[in-house]
C-alpha positions in Angstrom: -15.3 -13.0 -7.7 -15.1 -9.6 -9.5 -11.8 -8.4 -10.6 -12.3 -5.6 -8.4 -12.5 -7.6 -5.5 -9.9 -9.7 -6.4 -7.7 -6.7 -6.8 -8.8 -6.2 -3.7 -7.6 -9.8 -1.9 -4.4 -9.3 -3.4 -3.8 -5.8 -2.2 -4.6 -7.4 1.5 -1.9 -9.7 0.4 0.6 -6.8 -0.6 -0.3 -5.1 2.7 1.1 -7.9 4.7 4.0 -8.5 2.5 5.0 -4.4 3.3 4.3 -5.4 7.1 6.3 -8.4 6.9 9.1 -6.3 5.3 9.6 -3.7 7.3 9.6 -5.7 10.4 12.5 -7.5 8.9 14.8 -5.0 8.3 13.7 -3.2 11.5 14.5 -6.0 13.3 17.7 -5.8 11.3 18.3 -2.3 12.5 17.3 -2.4 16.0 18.0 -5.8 16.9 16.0 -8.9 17.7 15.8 -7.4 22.1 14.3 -4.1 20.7 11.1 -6.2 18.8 10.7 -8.4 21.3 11.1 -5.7 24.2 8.5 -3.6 25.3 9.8 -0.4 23.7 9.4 2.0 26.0 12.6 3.7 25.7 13.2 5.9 22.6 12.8 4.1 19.5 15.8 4.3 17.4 15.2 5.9 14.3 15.6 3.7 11.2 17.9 4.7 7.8 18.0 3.6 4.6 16.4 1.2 3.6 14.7 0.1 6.3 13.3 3.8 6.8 11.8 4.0 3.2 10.0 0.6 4.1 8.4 1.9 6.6 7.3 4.9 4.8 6.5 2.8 2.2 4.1 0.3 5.0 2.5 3.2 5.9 1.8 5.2 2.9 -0.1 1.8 2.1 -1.9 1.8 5.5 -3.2 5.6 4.2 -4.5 5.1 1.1 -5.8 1.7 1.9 -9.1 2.4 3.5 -9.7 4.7 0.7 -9.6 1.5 -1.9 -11.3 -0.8 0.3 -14.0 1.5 0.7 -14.4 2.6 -3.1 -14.4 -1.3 -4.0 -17.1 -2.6 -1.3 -19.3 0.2 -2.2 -18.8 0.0 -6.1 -19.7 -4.0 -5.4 -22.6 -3.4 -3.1 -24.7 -0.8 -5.8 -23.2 -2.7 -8.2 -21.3 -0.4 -10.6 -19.2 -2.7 -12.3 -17.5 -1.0 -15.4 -14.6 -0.8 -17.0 -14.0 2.2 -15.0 -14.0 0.1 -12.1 -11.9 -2.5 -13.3 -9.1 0.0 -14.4 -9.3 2.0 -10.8 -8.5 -1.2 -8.9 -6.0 -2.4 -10.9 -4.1 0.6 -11.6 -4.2 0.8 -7.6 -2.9 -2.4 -7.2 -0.5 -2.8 -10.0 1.2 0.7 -8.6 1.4 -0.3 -5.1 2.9 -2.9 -6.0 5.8 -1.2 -7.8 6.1 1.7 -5.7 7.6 -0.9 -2.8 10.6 -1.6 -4.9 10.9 1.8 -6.3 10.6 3.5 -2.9 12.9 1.0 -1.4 15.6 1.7 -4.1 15.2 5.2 -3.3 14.2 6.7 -6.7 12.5 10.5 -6.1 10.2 11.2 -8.8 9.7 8.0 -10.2 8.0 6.8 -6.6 5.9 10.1 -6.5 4.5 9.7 -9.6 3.6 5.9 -9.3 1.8 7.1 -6.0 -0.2 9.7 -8.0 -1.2 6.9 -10.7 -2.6 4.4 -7.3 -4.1 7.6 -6.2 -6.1 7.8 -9.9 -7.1 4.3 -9.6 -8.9 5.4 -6.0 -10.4 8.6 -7.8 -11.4 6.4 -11.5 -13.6 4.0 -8.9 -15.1 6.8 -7.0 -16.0 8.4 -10.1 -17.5 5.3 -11.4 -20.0 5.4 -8.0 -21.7 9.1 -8.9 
């Protein structure tokens, strides 16, 4: 397996991990009734932490289908490189320190390691043209 794919595994891996958390603490929030309810009353909003988890899940959930298409298609013509290898990595790898950072609330640091998982997106679609 390339390490772009596996990159690729073990962002699937990291996307659950972000699902899995934010259930928890929303479930923490909103009580065990509320996720097991049918929620069609007004969701209550979620703080702190629990909030930035969920923006966190679904940041992910954005910029996902971006990475998994850039990797499939880099595999399929094949344009392994180093370029390649970097991209996914550098998306993984930041992901999976932007949970953490995002969760502890830290501003700029969380932006920027967003901007370096978006370079990794942008270094594998390069690598395709």
């Amino acid at each position: 397996m390339s390490i772009e794919l596996r990159m690729l595994a073990w962002s699937v891996v990291l996307g659950l991990v972000q699902i899995a958390l934010a259930a928890i603490f929303s479930v923490s929030q909103r009580g065990l009734g509320w996720a097991a309810g049918a929620r069609d009353g007004v969701t209550p909003a979620l703080t702190g932490v629990a909030a930035r988890l969920d923006r966190a899940r679904a940041n992910f959930l954005e910029t996902f289908p971006f990475f998994i298409a850039v990797v499939l298609v880099a595999c399929l013509l094949p344009r392994h490189s180093g370029m390649t290898v970097l991209g996914a990595q550098l998306y993984f790898w930041a992901r999976l320190v932007y949970v953490p950072v995002y969760a502890a609330g830290i501003p700029y640091l969380r932006t920027l390691i967003w901007a370096a998982s978006i370079v990794g997106i942008v270094l594998l679609l390069t690598a395709l043209f």
